[in-house]
C-alpha positions in Angstrom: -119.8 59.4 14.3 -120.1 56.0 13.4 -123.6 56.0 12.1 -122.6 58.7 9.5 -119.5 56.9 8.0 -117.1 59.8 7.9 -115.1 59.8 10.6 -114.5 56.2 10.5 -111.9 55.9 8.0 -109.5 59.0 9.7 -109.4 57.3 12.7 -108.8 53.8 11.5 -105.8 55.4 9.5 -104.5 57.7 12.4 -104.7 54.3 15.0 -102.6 52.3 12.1 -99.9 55.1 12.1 -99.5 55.8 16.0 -99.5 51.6 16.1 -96.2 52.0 14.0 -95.1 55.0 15.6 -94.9 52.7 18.9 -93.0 50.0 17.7 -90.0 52.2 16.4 -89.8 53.7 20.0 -92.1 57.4 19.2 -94.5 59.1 21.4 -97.4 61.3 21.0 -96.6 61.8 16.8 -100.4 63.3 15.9 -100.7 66.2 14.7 -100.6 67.8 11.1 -97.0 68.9 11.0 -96.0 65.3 12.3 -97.8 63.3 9.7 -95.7 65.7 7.0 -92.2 65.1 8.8 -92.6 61.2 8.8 -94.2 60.6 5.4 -90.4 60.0 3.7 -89.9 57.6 6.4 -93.4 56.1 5.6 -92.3 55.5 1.7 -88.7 54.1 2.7 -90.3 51.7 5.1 -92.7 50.8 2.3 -90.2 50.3 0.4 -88.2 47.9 2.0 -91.4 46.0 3.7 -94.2 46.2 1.3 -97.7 45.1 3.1 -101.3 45.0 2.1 -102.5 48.7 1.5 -105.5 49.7 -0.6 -104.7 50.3 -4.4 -104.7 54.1 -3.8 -101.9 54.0 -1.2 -100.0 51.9 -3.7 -100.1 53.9 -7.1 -98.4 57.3 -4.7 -95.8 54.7 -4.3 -94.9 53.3 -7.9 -91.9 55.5 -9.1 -89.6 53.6 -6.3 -90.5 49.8 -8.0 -87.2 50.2 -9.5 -85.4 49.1 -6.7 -85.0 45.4 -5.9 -86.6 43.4 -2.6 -83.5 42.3 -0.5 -83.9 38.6 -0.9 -83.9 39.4 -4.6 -80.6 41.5 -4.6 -78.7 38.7 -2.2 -79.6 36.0 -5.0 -78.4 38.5 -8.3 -75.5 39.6 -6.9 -72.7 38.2 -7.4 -70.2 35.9 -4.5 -67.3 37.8 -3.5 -64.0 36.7 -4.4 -62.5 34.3 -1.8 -59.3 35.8 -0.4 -57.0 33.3 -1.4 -57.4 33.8 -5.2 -54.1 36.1 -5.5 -52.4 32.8 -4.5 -53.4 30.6 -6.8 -53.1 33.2 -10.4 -50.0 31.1 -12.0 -48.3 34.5 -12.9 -47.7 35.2 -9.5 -46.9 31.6 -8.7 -43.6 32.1 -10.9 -41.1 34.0 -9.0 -42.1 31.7 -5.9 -40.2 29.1 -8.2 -36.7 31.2 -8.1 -36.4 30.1 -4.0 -37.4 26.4 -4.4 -33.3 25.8 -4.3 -33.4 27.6 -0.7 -36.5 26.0 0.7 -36.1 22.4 -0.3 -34.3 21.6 2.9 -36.9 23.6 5.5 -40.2 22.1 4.2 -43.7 24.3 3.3 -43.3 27.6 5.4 -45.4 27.2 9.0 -46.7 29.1 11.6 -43.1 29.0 12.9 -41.5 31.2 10.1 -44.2 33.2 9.9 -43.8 34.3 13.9 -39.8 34.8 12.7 -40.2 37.3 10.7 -39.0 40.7 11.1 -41.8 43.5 11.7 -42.1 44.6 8.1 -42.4 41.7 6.4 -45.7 41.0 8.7 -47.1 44.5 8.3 -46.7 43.4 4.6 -48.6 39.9 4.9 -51.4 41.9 6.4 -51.8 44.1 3.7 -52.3 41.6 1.1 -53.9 39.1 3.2 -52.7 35.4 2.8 -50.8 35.7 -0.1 -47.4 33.9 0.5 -45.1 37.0 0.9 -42.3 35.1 2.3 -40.4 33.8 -0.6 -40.9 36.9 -2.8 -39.4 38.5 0.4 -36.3 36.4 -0.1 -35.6 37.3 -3.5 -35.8 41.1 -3.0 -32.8 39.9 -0.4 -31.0 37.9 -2.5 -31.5 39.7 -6.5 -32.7 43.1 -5.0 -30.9 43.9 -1.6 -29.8 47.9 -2.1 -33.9 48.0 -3.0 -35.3 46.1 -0.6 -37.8 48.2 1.8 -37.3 46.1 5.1 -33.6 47.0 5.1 -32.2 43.3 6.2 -30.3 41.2 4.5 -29.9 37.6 3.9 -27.0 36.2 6.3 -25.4 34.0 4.1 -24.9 36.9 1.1 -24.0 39.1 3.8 -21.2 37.1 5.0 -20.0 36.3 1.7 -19.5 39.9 0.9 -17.6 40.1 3.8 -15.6 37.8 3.2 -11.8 38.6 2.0 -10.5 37.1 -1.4 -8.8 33.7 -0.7 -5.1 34.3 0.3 -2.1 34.8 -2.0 0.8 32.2 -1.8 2.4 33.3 -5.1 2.8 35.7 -7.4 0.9 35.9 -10.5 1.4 37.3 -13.4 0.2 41.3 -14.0 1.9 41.7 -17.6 3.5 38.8 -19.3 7.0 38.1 -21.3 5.3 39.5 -24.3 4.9 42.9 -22.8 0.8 41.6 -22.8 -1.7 42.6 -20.1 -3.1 39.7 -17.8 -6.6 40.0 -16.1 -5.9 37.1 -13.5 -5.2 39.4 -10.8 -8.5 41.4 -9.9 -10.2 37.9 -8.2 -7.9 39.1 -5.3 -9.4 42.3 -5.4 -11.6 44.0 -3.0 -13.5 47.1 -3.6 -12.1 49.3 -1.0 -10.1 52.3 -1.4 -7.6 52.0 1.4 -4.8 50.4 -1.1 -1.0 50.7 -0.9 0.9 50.2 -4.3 4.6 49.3 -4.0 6.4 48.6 -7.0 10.7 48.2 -7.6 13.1 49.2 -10.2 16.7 48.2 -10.6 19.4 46.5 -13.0 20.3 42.7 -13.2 20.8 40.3 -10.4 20.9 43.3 -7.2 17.9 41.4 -5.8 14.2 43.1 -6.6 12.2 39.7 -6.0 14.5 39.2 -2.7 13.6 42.5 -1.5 9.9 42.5 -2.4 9.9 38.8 -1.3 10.5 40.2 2.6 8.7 43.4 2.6 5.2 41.6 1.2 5.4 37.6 3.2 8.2 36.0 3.9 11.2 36.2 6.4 15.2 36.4 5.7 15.3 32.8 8.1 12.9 31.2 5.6 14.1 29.0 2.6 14.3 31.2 -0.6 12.7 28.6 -2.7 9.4 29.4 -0.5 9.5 33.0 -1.7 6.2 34.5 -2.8 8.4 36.3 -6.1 11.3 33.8 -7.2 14.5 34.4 -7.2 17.1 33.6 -9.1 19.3 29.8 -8.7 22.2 29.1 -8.7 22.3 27.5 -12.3 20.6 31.1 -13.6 23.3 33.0 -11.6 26.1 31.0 -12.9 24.4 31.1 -17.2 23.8 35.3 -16.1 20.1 34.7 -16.5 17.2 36.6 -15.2 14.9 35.5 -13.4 11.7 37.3 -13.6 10.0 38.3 -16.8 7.1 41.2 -17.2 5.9 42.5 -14.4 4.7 39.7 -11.2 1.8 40.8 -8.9 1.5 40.2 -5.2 -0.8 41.0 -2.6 -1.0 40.9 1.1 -4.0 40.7 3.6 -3.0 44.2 4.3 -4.2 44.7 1.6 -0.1 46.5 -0.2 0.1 45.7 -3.6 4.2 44.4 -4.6 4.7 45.0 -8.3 8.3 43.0 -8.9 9.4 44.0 -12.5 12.0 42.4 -14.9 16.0 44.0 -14.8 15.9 47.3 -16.5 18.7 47.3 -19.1 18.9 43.8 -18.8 21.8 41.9 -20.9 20.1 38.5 -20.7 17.2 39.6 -22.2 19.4 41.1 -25.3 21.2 38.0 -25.4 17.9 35.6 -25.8 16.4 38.1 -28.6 19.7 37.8 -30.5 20.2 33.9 -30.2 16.8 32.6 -30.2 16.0 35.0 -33.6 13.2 36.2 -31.6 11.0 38.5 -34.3 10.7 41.9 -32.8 7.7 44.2 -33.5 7.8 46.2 -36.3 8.2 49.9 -34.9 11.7 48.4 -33.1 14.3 47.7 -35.9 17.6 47.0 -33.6 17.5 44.3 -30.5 18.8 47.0 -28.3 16.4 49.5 -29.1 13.6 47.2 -28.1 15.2 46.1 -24.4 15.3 49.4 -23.9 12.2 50.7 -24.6 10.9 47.2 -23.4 12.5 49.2 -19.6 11.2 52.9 -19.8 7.6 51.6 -20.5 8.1 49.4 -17.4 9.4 52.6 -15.2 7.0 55.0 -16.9 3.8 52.7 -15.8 5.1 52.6 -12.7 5.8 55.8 -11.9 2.1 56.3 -12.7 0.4 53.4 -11.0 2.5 53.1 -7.7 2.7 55.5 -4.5 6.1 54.3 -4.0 8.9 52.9 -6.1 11.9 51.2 -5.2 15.0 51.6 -6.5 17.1 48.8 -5.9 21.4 48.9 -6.5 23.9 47.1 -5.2 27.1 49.2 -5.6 26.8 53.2 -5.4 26.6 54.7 -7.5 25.9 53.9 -11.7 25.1 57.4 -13.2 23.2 55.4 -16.2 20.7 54.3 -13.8 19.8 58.1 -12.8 20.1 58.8 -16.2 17.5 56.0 -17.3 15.5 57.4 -14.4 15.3 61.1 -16.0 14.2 60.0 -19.3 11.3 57.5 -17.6 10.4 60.5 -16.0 10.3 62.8 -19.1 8.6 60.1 -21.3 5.9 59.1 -18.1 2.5 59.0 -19.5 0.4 62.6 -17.8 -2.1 62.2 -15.4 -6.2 61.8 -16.8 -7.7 65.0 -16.5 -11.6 65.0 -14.5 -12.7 66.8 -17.3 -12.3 67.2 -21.3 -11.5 71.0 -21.6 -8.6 70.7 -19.1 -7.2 67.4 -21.2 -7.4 69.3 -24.5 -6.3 72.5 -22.8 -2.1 73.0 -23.9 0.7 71.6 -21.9 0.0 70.0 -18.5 -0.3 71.6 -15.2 2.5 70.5 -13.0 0.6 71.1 -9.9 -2.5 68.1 -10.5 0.5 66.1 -12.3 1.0 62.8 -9.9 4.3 61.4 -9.2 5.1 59.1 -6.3 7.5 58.4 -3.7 11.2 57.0 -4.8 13.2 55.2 -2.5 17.1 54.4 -3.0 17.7 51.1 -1.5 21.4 50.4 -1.3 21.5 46.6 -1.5 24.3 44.4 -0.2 26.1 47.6 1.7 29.5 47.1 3.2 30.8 47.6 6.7 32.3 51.1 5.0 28.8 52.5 3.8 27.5 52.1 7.4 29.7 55.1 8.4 28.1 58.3 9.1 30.7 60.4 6.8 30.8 58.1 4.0 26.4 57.9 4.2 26.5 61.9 3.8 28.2 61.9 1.0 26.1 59.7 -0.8 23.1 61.3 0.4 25.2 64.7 -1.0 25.2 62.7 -4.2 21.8 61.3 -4.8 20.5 65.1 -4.0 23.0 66.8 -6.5 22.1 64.1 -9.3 17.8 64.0 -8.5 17.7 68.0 -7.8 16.0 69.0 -11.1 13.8 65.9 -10.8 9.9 66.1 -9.3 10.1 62.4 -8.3 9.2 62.8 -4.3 12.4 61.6 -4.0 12.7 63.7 -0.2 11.6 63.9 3.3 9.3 60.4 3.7 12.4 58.0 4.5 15.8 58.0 6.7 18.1 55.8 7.8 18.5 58.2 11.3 15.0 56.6 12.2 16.4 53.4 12.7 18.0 54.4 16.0 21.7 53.1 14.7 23.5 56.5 15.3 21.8 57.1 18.1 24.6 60.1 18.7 24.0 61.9 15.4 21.5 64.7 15.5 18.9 64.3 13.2 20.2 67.2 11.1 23.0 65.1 10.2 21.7 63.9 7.3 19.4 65.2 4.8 16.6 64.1 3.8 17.0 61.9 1.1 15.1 58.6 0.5 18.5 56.4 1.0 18.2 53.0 2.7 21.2 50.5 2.9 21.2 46.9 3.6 24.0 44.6 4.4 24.2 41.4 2.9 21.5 38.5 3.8 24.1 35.7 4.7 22.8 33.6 7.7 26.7 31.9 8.4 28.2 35.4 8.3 28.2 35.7 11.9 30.6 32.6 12.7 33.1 34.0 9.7 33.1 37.2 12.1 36.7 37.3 14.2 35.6 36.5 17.5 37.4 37.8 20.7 40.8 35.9 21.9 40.3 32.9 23.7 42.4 33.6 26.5 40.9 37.6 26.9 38.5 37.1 29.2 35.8 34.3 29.4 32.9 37.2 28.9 34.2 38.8 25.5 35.2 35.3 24.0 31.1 34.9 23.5 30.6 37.8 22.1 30.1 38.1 18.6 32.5 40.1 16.5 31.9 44.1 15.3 30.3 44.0 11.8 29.4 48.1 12.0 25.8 48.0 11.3 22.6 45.9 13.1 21.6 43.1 11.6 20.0 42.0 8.6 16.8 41.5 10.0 16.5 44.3 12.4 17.1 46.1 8.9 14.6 44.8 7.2 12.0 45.4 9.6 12.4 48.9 9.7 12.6 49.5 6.1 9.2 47.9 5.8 7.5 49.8 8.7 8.7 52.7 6.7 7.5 51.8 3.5 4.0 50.6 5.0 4.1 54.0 6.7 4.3 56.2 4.0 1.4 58.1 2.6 -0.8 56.9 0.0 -1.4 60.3 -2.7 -4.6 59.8 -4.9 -3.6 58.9 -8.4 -5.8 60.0 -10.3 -8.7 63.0 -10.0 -10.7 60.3 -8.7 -10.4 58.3 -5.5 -9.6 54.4 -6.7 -10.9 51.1 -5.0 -8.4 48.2 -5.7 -10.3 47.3 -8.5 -10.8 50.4 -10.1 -6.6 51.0 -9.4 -6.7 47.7 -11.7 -8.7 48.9 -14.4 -6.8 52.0 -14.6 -3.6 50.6 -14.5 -4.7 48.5 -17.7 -5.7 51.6 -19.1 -2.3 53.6 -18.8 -0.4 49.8 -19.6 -2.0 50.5 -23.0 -1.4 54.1 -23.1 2.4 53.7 -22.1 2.9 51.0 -25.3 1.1 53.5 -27.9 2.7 56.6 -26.6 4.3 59.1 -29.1 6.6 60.4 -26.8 7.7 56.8 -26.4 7.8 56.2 -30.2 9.3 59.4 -31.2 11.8 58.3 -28.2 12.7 54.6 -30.1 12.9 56.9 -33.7 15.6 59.2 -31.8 17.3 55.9 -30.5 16.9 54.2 -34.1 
């Protein structure tokens, strides 16, 4: 076979093949049908590991030159980008500069913060590799909390949002002298809806601030200089002055709003507009007129602004002040509609119309007003003169709760909003006739009869009554103390351009 030359050449190539065969791990590959299964093998191999071939094995392979030798493809391509190229882009660099106040104090963040973080912020450093995630972190907590993915927030805004307004130890002023709206009060607002608004009515010098005074922060044993709404001194009792001016706002870390108002009707007021020439606006020609209508826009924005309003007399009873009542009442500003159609629809529905609580507080009461018959009748009185009135003026307040008659039924009474109150006087109880001295030694130590518990024991209960009493929504909409704010502004200004009010003063004129 050798001699002839044609065999020679087959068997060379078939030896070259099963020599390749064996180094990739085949056995017995001849054949016919295997040489045709392993030729695309054959080309990829040549492809990637050119060797020495005749120049007839080489022009089967020349359409696969286009690709590139693997040394030549590692040198064209180009190097990856190193990881820690995100970090250094200056764009992203800037919000990192919004936390250098916070980190100034702690250093470069270290492995340690990094092993304190919370579980999502390291998922998120893994995902974007060593990019310093941290501060942006701290800025979603601080600009972006309600946004934020992770869910926690910073422990130092936290705790200042939890944190209560700084405590009142005056009053400040809610509407001034000049009948002018003040803004000073909502920094002691919070925004929560669980709000109490008390507010008080009631002529000249029958003790408002003293009332409001001990039902918001101070006790009767206390010096009346310290009182959180001032009350009048001596030298304004004996010139018939009044003390307070506009409207004085309190609150208390129960978070009950005390709304102490100037005397309705007040004669000192008409006597400084006449002697001081005081110019009056120009819709008020007469001096009277204005003090007036100076008092029903006072009770009118009350009656629409508080749950409960006082009203505050020290003899019973003055029919003008019922009277003045009635025609707050009639000229009280409506409550806002939820909706424009039922605004602009005709008249107002009397059901979704808001008024609040009244209470009759019978300052300075005698021994004689303490007695069960004599209290009827002026409960009789207050229901025959407030029956046509839809002032709550029923059913949340009663003088039987107080345990004094403790042998009345509770049906005694009705259920009129009267409270009484004997007079505040802390040497009152040495002026009371004692027993004889020669009587017996037990009774001579006893204090004398006054006919009613004492003015503290008084107090207390009327303002666990008050702070007891239900708190009806406003408005259509449920109000946070700030939002009761912002309205109340709003229906301040509605009261002083009302028509009803105006066409009120022209009547009066």
């Amino acid at each position: 076979m050798s001699e002839s030359g044609h065999s020679q050449p087959g068997l060379y190539e078939r030896r070259r093949r099963w020599n390749r065969e064996k180094e990739l791990g085949h056995q017995s590959l001849s054949g016919p049908g295997r040489d045709r299964d392993y030729v695309p093998w054959d080309r990829d191999r040549e492809r990637r590991d050119p060797v020495d071939e005749p120049v007839g094995s080489m022009m089967q392979k020349t359409p696969i030159i286009l690709a590139k030798p693997p040394a030549e493809r590692s040198k064209g391509a180009p190097p990856p980008p190193p990881v820690s190229a995100p970090a250094a882009i200056p764009p992203i660099e800037k919000p990192i500069v919004l936390m250098k106040s916070r980190e100034e104090g702690k250093g470069p963040v270290g492995a340690t913060e990094t092993s304190t973080q919370p579980p999502a912020a390291v998922a998120k450093v893994e995902k974007e590799g060593q990019r310093p995630t941290q501060p942006v972190y701290q800025i979603q907590n601080r600009g972006m909390g309600s946004t934020a993915s992770s869910g926690v927030m910073d422990p130092v805004v936290g705790q200042a949002k939890l944190l209560a307004p700084e405590k009142m130890k005056h009053s400040i002023k809610l509407v001034d002298d000049q009948m002018n709206w003040c803004d000073s009060a909502i920094e002691y607002l919070l925004d929560q809806t669980d709000v109490l608004v008390v507010g008080v009515l009631g002529l000249q010098g029958t003790g408002k601030s003293m009332v409001m005074s001990l039902l918001s922060a101070n006790q009767p044993e206390e010096d009346q200089r310290t009182y959180v709404f001032r009350t009048q001194s001596q030298e304004i009792k004996e010139r018939g002055g009044n003390q307070t001016s506009g409207i004085d706002f309190f609150i208390t870390q129960e978070r009950i709003i005390f709304l102490d108002t100037q005397p309705i009707l007040s004669p000192s007021i008409l006597d400084h507009l006449i002697n001081n020439d005081r110019k009056l606006p120009p819709e008020y020609n007469l001096p009277h007129t204005y003090v007036e209508m100076q008092s029903l826009q006072i009770a009118a924005f009350l009656f629409t602004v508080c749950h409960v309003v006082i009203v505050v007399q020290d003899w019973f009873t003055d029919l003008s002040l019922y009277r003045f009542l009635q025609t707050a009442e009639m000229v009280k500003p409506s409550t806002p509609s939820p909706s424009h159609e039922s605004s602009s629809s005709s008249g107002s529905d009397e059901g979704t119309e808001y008024y609040p609580h009244i209470v009759f507080l019978q300052n300075k009461a005698k021994r004689e007003n303490f007695c069960p018959r004599n209290l009827k009748q002026m409960h009789l009185v207050v229901d025959k003169i407030m029956m046509h009135s839809h002032l709550k003026y029923k059913g949340t307040l009663s003088m039987l709760d107080c345990n004094i008659f403790p042998g009345l039924p509770p049906s005694y009474l009705d259920t009129e909003n009267l409270f009484l109150l004997p007079f505040m006087d802390t040497d009152a109880d040495d002026a009371l006739p004692r027993a004889a001295p020669g009587s017996s030694p037990l009774f001579s130590l006893l204090p004398g009869y006054k006919g009613h518990p004492s003015f503290q024991s008084l107090i207390a209960k009327l303002r666990s009554q008050i702070m007891s009493m239900s708190r009806p929504q406003l408005s259509h909409t449920i109000l946070t103390e700030k939002n009761w704010f912002h309205y109340a502004a709003r229906i301040w200004d509605g009261v002083k351009k009302s028509s009803a009010l105006a066409e009120y003063s022209r009547l009066l004129a």
